[in-house]
Legacy VTK file of the C-alpha trace (Angstrom):
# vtk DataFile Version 3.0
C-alpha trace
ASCII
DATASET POLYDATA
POINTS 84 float
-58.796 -70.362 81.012
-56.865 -68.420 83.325
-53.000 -67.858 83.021
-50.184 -66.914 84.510
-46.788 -65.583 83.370
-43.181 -66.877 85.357
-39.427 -65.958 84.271
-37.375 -68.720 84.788
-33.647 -68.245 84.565
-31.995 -71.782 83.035
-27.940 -72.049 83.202
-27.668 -75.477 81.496
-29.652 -73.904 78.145
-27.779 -70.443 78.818
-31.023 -67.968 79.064
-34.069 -66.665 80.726
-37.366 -68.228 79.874
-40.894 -66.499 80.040
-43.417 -69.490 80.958
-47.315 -69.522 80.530
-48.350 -71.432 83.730
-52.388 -72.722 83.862
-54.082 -72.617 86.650
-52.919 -75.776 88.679
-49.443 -74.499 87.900
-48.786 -76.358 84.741
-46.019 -75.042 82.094
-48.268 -74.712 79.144
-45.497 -72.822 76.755
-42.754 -71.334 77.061
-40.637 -68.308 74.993
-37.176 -68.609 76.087
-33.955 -66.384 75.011
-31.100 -68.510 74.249
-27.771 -66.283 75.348
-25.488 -67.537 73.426
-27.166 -67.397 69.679
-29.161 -64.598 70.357
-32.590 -66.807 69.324
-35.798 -67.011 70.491
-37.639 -69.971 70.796
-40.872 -70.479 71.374
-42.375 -74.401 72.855
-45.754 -75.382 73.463
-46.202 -78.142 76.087
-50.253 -78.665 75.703
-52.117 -78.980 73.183
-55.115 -76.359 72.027
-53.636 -73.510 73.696
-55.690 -70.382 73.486
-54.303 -68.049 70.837
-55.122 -65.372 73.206
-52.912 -66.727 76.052
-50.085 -67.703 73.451
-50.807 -63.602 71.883
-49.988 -62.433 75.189
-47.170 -64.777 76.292
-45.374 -63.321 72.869
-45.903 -59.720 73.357
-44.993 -59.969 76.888
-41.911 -62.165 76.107
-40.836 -59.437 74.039
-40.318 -57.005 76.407
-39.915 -58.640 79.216
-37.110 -61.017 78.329
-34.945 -58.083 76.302
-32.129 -57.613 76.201
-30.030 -60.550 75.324
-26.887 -60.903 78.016
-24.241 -59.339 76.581
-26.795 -56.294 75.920
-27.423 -57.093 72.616
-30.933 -56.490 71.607
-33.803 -58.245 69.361
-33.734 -57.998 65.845
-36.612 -56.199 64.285
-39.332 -59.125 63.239
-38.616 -59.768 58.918
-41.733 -60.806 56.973
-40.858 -63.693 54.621
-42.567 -64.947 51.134
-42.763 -64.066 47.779
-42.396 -60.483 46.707
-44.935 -59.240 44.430
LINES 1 85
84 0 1 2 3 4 5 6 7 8 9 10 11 12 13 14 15 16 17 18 19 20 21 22 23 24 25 26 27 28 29 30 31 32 33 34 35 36 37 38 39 40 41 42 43 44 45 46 47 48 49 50 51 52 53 54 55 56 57 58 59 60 61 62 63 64 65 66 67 68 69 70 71 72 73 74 75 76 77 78 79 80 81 82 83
């Protein structure tokens, strides 16, 4: 299925959003920075997304949606479970 990528700037939620639009311009998921608690979220809207779309809509988010406001920038990702 072919996507499409958006940034979408949202003052009520305080951040910038990177959406994964289908073709008829439908907001499939979305990775959005939150401002204030330096988070990122990530919401899917459908159901049976491709993990290839979703793959891309993370590694683009990351870079495209850095850094946070106050110039702050993303933690490096922390690999949780049991240690051996």
């Amino acid at each position: 299925m072919p996507v499409r990528f958006q940034v979408a700037s949202d003052v009520v939620r305080d951040g910038l959003g990177l959406e994964l639009l289908a073709e008829d311009n439908r907001v499939l998921a979305e990775v959005f920075r939150h401002d204030a608690s330096h988070r990122l979220t990530v919401t899917c809207f459908e159901p049976d997304i491709e993990f290839a779309s979703l793959e891309l809509l993370l590694l683009r988010a990351r870079d495209e949606l850095t850094p946070f406001e106050d110039g702050t920038t993303f933690d490096p990702p922390k690999l949780g479970g049991r240690k051996p």
